[in-house]
C-alpha positions, 0 to 999 in steps of 0.5 A: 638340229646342226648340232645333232647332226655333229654330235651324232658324226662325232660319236659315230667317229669314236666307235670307228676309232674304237673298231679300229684299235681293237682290229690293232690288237688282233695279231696277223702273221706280220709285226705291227707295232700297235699289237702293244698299245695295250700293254703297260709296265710299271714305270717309277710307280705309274702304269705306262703304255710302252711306246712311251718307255721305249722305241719299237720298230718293226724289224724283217717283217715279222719281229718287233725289236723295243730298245727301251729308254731306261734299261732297268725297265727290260725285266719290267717289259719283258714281264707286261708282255708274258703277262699280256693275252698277246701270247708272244714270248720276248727274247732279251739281247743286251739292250733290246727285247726282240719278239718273234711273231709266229706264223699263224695256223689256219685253225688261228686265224680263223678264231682271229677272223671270228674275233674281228667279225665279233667287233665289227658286230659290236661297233654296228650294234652301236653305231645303231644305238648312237641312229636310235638315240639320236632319232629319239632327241629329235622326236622330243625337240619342237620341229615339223613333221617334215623337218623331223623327216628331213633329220631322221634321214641325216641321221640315218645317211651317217649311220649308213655311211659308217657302217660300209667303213666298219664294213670295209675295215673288216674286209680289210683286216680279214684280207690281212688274216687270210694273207700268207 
């Protein structure tokens, strides 16, 4: 039973890491860096993330300044990135591509707050599923009655414990979106 206990604790852990990229990717009025993580160019034929093609900093706060490693990839980058659901617009100056992130409007981050709240949802409903096919594989083992309760309450212990972090990491990043 240890080992379902850290079975369950390990893929409650990837939902957890899961939420949090996606929260990642949902833009706030400040540049972050991970905004990108999803975006891949085109690098001698193999798709590649651009952090692995380029240095990105975050500059004044609210840009994003990717100097690339190999810059013949900047029309590449420069591309990925109009292509991307991010809807940010890249301006080229020699070597660097600087993105501008826009102030957002209130009608914005509503919809952005709506979109983190659809994902903590998400990753809730699973946490749920990984408490619910746990329960299941300890009824089908051969224990007691009572060392089958004792299970069902671990189980039930970790599921609550990652749903106030998925919890709290969405109260997080709305703070993030209400932020001026």
């Amino acid at each position: 039973m240890e080992n379902l206990i850290s079975d369950v604790t390990q893929r409650m852990e990837k939902t957890l890491s899961a939420l949090r990229n996606a929260f990642n990717k949902i833009r706030t009025g400040r540049a972050n860096p991970a905004i990108l993580d999803g975006i891949n160019v085109d690098y001698y034929g193999n798709l590649t993330p651009i952090n692995q093609t380029s240095n990105i900093s975050v500059e004044e706060g609210r840009s994003l300044v990717i100097s690339p490693w190999d810059k013949n990839l900047i029309p590449d980058i420069e591309k990925a990135i109009l292509t991307s659901d991010l809807g940010l617009n890249p301006s080229t100056s020699s070597d660097n591509i600087r993105l501008i992130m826009p102030a957002l409007t209130e009608e914005t981050r509503q919809d952005y707050i709506k979109q983190a709240r659809a994902e903590a949802e998400n990753s809730r409903v699973s946490l749920r599923n990984i408490r619910r096919d746990a329960n299941q594989h300890a009824k089908l083992s051969e224990i007691s009655e009572d060392e089958l309760r004792r299970v069902e309450d671990l189980i039930q212990k970790e599921t609550d414990k990652y749903i106030s972090i998925v919890d709290s990491d969405l109260k997080s990043k709305e703070s993030d979106l209400l932020e001026i």
